[in-house]
TORLONU-87879 format. One record per residue (C-alpha): x, y, z. Coordinates in steps of 0.2 Angstrom, whole numbers, padded with zeros to 4 digits, always signed. Layout:
// residues N
XYZ
...
END
This chain:
// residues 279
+0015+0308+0185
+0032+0317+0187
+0028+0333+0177
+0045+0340+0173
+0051+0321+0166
+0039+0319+0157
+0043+0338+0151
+0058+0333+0146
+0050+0319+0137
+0040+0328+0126
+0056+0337+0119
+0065+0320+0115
+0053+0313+0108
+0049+0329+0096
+0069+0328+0091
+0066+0305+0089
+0050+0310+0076
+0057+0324+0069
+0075+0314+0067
+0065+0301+0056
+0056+0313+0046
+0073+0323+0041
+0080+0306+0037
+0066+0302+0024
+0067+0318+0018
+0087+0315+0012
+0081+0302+0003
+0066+0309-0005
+0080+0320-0012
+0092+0308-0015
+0079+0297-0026
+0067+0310-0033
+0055+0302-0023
+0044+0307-0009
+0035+0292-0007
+0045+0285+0005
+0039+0297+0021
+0023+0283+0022
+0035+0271+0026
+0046+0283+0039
+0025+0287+0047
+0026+0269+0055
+0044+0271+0060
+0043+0289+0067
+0029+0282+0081
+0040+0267+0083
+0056+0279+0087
+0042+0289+0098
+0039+0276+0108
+0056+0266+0112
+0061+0286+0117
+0048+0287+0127
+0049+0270+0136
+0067+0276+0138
+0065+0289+0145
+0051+0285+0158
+0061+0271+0167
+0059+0273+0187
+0043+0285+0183
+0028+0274+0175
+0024+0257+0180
+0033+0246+0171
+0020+0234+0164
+0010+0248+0156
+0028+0254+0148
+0031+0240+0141
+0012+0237+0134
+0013+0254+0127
+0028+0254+0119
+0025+0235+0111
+0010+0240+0105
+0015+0256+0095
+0029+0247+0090
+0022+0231+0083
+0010+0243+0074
+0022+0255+0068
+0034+0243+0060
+0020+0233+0051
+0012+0248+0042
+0032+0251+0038
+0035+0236+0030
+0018+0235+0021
+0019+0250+0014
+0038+0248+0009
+0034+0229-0001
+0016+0241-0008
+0029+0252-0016
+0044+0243-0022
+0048+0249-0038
+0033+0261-0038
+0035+0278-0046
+0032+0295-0035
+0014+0294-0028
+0001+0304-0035
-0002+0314-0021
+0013+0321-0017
+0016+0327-0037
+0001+0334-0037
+0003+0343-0022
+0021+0346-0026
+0016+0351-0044
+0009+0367-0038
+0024+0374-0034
+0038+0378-0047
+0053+0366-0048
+0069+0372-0038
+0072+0377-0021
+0056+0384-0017
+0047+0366-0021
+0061+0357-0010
+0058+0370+0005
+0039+0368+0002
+0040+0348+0003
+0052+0349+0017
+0035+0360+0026
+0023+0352+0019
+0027+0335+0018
+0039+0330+0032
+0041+0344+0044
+0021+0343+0046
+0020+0325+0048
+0032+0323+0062
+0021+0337+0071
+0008+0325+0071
+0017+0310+0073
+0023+0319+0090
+0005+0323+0094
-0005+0307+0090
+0008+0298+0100
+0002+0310+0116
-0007+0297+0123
+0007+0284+0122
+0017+0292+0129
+0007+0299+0144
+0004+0281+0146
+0021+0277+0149
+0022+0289+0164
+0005+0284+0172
+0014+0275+0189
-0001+0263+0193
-0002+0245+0181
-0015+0244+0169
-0033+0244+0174
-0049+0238+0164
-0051+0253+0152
-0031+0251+0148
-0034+0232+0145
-0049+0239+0136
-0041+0249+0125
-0027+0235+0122
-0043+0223+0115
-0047+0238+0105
-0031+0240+0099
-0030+0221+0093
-0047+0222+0085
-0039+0238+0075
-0023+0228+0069
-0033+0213+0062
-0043+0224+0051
-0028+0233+0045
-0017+0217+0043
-0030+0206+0039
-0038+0221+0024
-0021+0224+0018
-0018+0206+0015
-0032+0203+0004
-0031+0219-0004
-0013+0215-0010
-0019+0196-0014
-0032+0204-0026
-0023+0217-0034
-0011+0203-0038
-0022+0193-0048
-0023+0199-0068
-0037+0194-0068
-0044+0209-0056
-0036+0222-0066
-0047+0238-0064
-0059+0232-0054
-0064+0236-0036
-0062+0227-0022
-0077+0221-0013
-0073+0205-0005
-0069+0199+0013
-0068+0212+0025
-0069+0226+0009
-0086+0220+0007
-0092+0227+0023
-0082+0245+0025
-0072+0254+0010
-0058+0256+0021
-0055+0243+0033
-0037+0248+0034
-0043+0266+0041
-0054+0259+0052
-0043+0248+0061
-0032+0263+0060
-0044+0274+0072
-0046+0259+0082
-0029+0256+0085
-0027+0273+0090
-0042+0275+0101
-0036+0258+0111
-0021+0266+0113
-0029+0282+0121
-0036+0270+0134
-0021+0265+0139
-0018+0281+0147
-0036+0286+0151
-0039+0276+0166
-0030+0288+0173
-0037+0308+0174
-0022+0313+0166
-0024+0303+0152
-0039+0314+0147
-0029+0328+0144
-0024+0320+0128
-0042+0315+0121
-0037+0327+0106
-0024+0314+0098
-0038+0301+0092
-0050+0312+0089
-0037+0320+0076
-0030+0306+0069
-0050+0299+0067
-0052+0314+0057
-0037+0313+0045
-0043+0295+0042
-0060+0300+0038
-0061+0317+0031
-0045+0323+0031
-0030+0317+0018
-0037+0297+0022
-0052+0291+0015
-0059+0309+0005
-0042+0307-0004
-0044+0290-0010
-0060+0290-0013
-0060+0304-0026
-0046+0295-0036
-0056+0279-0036
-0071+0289-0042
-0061+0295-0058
-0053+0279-0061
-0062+0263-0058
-0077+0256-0066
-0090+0251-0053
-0084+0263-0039
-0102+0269-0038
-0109+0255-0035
-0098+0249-0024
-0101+0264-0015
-0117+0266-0013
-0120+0249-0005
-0104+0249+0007
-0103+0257+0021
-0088+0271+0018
-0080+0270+0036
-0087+0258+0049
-0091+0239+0045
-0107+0236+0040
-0119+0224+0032
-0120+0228+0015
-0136+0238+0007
-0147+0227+0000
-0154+0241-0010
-0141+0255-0013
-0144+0271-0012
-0142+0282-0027
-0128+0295-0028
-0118+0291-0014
-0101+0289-0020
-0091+0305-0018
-0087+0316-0032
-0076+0313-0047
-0030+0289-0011
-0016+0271-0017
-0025+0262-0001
-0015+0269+0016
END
């Protein structure tokens, strides 16, 4: 790997995430709204990546490149658009005016949401996407483990896509107002979508650990991992779900809360969490 390139890298791609994130953050204050910085989340990895692949022309193997930057970019661009048909027409989401709600309204609540909403996410934008792009300055093709971790990946993107769709086709039915979703894939985790999530990420870890450098990076996954399942992901959700549909604790208690499992048979008591919209 050429060290100082890939220096130079890091900084362009800081300035493509961060570029993103300002962007959603004029029109957050434009429309009163800052709902729309999920959707610039997908876009922001996707604007990491085509930087990075950019950039690392005549340094990494080009096939590895290109799988790297195709992969964050298909997923990137899919959560985006998701999320944007998800909200159409929705008011502000709940929590960003509760955090928002704790500071008073004015210049100080802008400068906090400028910190604490956008500013904060393209710092971890720019570090989850590490391993991508140490990947697209690895000079050697893909080996197994990257191949690995592009299986991986694929096996994460269904169980977004596919939990997504039938979340959306069963909140569109009436007839399922207030009630919880337990069917398909929702009926073996609570969050299919954050599962695929931390596998997507972990496969594209791969893509740059079957080379020793790539380990150096090991920290992106394992942080994104963590906001998924007990950082501002699933603890988030879960609590609102608690307080506001009937069932929940059941559901709980017989469904495994992160990786897919066979449902309980007999659930165990007091296992839902104490009283997030779906990623």
């Amino acid at each position: 790997m050429n060290a100082a390139a890939f220096a130079v890298s890091l900084a362009v791609t800081a300035a493509a995430a961060l570029a993103v994130l300002l962007t959603a953050f004029a029109v957050g204050l434009r429309t009163g709204r800052h709902r729309g910085v999920d959707v610039a989340w997908g876009l922001a990895f996707t604007a990491v990546a085509l930087s990075g692949y950019a950039l690392s022309n005549g340094h990494g193997d080009s096939g590895r490149r290109l799988l790297a930057t195709v992969l964050v970019t298909v997923w990137g661009l899919r959560l985006s658009a998701h999320i944007r048909w998800r909200a159409r027409g929705a008011p502000e989401d709940p929590r960003y005016a509760r955090m928002l709600s704790r500071v008073p309204e004015g210049p100080a609540r802008t400068r906090y949401a400028l910190r604490m909403v956008y500013l904060l996410q393209a710092v971890l934008v720019w570090f989850v996407s590490l391993p991508v792009q140490a990947a697209q300055y690895i000079p050697h093709p893909p080996g197994p483990l990257a191949w690995t971790g592009t299986a991986l990946w694929t096996v994460g993107l269904f169980f977004e896509a596919v939990g997504d769709r039938q979340l959306a086709r069963f909140k569109a039915d009436p007839a399922n107002r207030g009630r919880i979703m337990d069917r398909g894939l929702w009926r073996y985790t609570r969050h299919p979508n954050y599962f695929g999530d931390a596998c997507v990420w972990w496969g594209l870890f791969l893509l740059a650990a079957d080379a020793p450098v790539g380990w150096a990076f090991v920290l992106s996954p394992l942080l994104m991992t963590w906001l998924l399942a007990f950082g501002s992901g699933k603890p988030m959700l879960e609590r609102q779900l608690a307080a506001n549909r009937p069932g929940w604790a059941e559901y709980a208690s017989r469904t495994s809360g992160f990786l897919p499992l066979p449902p309980r048979r007999h659930p165990a008591p007091d296992t839902a969490p104490p009283a997030r919209p779906h990623p």
